[in-house]
C-alpha positions in Angstrom: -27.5 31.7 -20.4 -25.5 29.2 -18.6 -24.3 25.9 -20.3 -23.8 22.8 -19.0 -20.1 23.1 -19.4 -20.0 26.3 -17.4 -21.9 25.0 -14.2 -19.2 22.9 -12.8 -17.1 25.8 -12.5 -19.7 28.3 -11.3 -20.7 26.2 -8.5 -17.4 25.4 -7.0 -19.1 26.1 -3.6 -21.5 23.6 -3.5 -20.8 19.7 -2.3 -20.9 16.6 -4.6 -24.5 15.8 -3.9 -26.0 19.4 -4.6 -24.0 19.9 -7.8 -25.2 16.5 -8.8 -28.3 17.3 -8.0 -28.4 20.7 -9.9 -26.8 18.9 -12.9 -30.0 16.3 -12.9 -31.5 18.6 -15.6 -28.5 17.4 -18.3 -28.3 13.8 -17.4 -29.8 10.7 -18.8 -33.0 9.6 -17.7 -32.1 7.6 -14.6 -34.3 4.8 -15.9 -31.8 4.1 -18.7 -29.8 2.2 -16.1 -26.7 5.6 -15.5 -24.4 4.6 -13.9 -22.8 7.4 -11.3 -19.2 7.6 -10.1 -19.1 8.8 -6.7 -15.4 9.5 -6.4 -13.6 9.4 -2.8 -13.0 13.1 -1.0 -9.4 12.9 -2.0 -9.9 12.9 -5.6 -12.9 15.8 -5.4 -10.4 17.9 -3.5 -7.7 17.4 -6.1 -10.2 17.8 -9.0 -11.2 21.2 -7.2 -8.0 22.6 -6.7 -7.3 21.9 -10.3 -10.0 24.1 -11.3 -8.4 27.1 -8.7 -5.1 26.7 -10.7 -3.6 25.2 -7.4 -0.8 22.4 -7.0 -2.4 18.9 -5.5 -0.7 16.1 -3.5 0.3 13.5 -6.0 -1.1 11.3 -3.0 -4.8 12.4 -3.5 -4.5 11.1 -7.4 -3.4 7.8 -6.1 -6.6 6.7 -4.0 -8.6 3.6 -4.8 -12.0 5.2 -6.3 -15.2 4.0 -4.8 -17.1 1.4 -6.6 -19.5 2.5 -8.8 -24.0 2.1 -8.2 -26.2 1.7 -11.1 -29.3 4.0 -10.2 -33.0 2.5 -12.2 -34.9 0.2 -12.4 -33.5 -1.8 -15.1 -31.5 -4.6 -12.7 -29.6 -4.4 -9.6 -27.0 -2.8 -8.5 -23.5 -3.6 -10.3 -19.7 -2.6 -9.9 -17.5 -1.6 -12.4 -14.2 -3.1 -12.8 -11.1 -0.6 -12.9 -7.8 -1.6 -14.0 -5.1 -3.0 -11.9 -2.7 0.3 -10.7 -1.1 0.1 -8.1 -2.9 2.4 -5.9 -1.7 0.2 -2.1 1.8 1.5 -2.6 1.6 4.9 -3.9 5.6 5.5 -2.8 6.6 2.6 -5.5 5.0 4.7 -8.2 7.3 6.5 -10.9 5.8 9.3 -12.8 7.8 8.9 -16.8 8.9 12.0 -18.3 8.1 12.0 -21.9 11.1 14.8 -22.7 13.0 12.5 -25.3 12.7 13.0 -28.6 13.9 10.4 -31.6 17.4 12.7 -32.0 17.8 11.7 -28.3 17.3 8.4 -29.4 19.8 8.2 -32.0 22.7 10.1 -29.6 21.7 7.4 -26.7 22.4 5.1 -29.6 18.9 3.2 -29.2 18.0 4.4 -32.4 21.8 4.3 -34.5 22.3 2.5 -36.8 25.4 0.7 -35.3 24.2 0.5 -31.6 26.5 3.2 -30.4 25.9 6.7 -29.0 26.2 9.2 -31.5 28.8 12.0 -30.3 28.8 16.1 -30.9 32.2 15.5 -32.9 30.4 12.7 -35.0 27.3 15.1 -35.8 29.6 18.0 -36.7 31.3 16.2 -39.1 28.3 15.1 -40.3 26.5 18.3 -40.8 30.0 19.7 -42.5 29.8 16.5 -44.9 26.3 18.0 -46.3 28.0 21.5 -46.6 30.7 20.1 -48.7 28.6 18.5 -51.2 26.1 21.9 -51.1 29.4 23.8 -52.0 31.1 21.1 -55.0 28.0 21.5 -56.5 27.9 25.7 -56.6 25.9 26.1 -53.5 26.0 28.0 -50.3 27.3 26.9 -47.3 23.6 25.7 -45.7 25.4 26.0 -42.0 25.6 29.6 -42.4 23.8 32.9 -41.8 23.9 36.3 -43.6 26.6 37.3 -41.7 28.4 34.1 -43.1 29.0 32.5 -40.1 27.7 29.0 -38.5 23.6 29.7 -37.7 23.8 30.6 -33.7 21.4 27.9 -33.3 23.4 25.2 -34.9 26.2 26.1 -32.9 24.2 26.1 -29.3 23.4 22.6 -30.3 26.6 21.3 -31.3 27.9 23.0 -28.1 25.4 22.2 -25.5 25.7 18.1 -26.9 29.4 18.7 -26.1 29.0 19.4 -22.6 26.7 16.5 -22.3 29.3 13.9 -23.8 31.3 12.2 -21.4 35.3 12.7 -21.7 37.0 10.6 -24.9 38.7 8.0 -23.8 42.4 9.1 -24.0 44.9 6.6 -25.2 47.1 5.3 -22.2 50.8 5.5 -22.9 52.6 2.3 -22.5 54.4 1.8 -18.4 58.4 1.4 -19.5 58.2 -1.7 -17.3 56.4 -3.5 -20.0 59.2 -2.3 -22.3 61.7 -3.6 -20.3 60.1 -6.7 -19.6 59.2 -7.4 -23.4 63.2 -6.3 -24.5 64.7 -8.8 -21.6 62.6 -11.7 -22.7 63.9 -10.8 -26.5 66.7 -10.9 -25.8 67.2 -14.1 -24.3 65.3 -15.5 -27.0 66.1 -17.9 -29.6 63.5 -16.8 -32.3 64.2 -13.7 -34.4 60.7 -13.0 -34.4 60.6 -12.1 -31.1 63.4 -10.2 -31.0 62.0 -8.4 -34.3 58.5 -7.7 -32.4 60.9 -6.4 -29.6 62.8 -4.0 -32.1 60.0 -2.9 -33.6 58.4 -2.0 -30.1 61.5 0.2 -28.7 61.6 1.8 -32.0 57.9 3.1 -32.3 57.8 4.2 -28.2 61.4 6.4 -29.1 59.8 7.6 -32.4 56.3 8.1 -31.3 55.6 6.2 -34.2 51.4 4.9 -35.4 51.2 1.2 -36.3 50.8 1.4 -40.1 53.8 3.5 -40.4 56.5 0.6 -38.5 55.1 -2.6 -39.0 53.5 -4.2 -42.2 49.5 -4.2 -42.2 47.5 -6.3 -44.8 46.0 -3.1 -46.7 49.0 -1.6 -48.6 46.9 2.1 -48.3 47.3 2.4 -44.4 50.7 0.1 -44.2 53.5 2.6 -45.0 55.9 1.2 -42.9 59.7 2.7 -42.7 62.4 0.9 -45.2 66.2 -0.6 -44.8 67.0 2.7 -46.8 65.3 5.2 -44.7 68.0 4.5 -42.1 70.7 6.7 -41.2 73.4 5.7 -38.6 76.5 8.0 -37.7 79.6 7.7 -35.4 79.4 11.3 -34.2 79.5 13.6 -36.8 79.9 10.8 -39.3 77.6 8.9 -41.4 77.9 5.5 -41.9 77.3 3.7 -45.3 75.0 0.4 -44.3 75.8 -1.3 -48.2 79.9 -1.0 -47.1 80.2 -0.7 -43.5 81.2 -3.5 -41.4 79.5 -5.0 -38.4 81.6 -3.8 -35.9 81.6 -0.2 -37.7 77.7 -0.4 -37.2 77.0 -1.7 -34.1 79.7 1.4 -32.8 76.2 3.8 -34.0 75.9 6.4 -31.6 73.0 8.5 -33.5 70.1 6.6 -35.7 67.5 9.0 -38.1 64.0 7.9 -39.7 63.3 9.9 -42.9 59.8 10.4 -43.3 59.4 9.4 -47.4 55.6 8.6 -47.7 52.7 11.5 -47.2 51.0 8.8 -44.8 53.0 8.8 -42.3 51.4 10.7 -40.4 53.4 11.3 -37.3 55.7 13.6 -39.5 56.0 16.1 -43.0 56.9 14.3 -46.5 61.0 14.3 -46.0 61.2 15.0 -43.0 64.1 13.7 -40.7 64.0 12.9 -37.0 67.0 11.4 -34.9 67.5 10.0 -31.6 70.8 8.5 -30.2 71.9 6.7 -27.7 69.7 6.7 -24.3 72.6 4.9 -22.3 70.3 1.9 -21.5 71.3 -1.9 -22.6 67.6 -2.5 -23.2 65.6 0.5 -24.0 67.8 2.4 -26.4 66.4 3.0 -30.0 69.8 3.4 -31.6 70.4 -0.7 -30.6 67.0 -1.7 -31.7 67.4 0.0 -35.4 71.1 -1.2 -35.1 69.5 -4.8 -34.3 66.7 -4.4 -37.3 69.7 -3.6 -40.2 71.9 -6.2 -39.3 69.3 -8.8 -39.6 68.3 -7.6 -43.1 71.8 -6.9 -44.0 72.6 -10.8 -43.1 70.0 -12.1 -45.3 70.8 -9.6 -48.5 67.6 -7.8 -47.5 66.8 -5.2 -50.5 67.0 -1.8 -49.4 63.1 -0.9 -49.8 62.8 -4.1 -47.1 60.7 -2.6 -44.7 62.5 -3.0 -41.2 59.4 -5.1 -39.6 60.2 -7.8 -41.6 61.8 -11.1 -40.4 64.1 -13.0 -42.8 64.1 -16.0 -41.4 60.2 -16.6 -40.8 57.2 -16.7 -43.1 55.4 -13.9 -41.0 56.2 -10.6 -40.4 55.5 -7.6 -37.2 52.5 -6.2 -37.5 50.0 -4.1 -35.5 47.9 -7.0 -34.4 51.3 -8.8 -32.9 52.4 -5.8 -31.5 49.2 -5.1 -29.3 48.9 -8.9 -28.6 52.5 -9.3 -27.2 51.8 -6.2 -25.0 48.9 -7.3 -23.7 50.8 -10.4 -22.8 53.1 -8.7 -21.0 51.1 -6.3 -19.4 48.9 -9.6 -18.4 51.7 -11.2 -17.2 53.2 -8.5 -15.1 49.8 -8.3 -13.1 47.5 -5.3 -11.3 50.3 -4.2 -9.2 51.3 -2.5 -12.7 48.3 -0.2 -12.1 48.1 -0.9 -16.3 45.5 -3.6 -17.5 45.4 -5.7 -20.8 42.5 -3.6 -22.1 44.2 -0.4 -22.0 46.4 -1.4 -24.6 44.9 -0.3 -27.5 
């Protein structure tokens, strides 16, 4: 027996008005005031080539349907109202994907907490976070399978969201024209604070040195700044004794060395000794900018666990917020022909 469900598609052959009329048998009585849509040939030929499994023009979906007639003899005629869409301009129309789900919220950074995108590197740490605390507590690694490695599928993802994350943002070393600018302008300076900043500069771009470990930050766990006694000067093959030696003996230095005392230094192992000497240049040489930084402290009976960022003769001393705001000075008052802008400097 044929349903009423199964005659639409049976009778795909027919026009609107003979499968209407074939369908009369099903619908309400007419006298109940029915109201039938008589849609436009453009949607009946998309509507039919649904049913064939076939692709329609977006076009014929996008056509103004034909007002409606109420069929009785309960009142006259009336016309439905349809909501505003805007079928005049059909090209204008954009068609939404609905392919995000709320994890691609929270890496577009809609959804984070903070506001900002969440990276691959920031989920991987995160995941290994959970691990650890499964494994202080006795447990199993939950990242991996039998074959104790990391589950393929965890791995695909953490991969694939690396090759969607832009590049990092790479730290831009600083032009030696803003060195030489900043160590000129020292040193025809009056202020020792200046000329400290300027030190302090020449001898973290020679020693490749972070902030915390040459200049003195507020929190006394990330400021680990080199001391007075982790200075070494020599004459050649000799090494000179800062408590004894005189100024003229120091200021003839030809080779200066850091020793690295604290574990967060980071830049180098816990004793660890690095040395530099003379580069030959009046401004940028590190040997003259440590020579510089003991001779101030040794003037003012600095003790020798004075770290060298500090300034006898002023309340403040160098640190990492100076630093970056006299480059950025500099770099600002050089201009764009530097090709360098304030904001690089981070």
């Amino acid at each position: 027996m044929t349903t009423s469900q199964d005659l639409p598609t049976q009778s795909l052959h027919l026009s609107w008005e003979d499968l209407i009329a074939d369908l009369a048998c099903f619908l309400p009585p007419q006298n109940n005031g029915l109201q039938i849509y008589q849609p436009s040939s453009e949607v009946i030929s998309a509507v039919i080539s649904a049913l064939h499994r076939k692709q329609p023009k977006k076009e014929s979906l996008l056509v103004e349907p034909r007002p409606a007639t109420r069929l009785g003899d309960n009142g006259s005629s009336s016309q439905l109202s349809w909501p505003l869409t805007p079928f005049s301009e059909p090209s204008k129309t954009k068609y939404h994907s609905y392919k995000s789900s709320h994890s691609e919220f929270v890496r577009s950074g809609k959804l984070a907490a903070a506001g900002n995108p969440v990276r691959a590197r920031s989920a991987e740490d995160y995941v290994r976070l959970v691990a650890q605390a499964f494994l202080a507590v006795g447990s199993s690694d939950p990242r991996h399978d039998d074959s104790k490695k990391i589950d393929y599928r965890l791995s695909k993802m953490i991969s694939a969201w690396k090759k969607e994350d832009p590049p990092p943002n790479r730290v831009k070393p600083i032009p030696v024209q803003v060195l030489r600018s900043i160590a000129y302008l020292a040193r025809s300076s009056n202020r020792d604070f200046n000329k400290a900043t300027a030190d302090m500069i020449m001898i973290a771009f020679f020693f490749l040195l972070r902030p915390g470990e040459y200049t003195v930050d507020g929190s006394a766990e990330e400021s680990t700044p080199f001391r007075l006694t982790d200075v070494q000067l020599f004459i050649g093959q000799t090494r000179i004794d800062l408590s004894t030696a005189t100024e003229a003996q120091i200021k003839c230095a030809t080779f200066v060395s850091l020793t690295f005392t604290d574990q967060n230094q980071k830049n180098g192992v816990r004793g660890e000794v690095i040395g530099l000497g003379r580069s030959g240049d009046a401004f940028l040489c590190p040997v003259l900018a440590v020579i510089r930084r003991v001779l101030h402290l040794r003037a003012h009976n600095a003790d020798p666990t004075t770290p060298l960022a500090t300034v006898c003769t002023s309340p403040r001393k160098v640190t990492p917020s100076m630093i970056t705001d006299t480059l950025r000075e500099t770099v600002r008052s050089i201009g764009p022909s530097l090709g360098f802008l304030p904001e690089d400097v981070s």
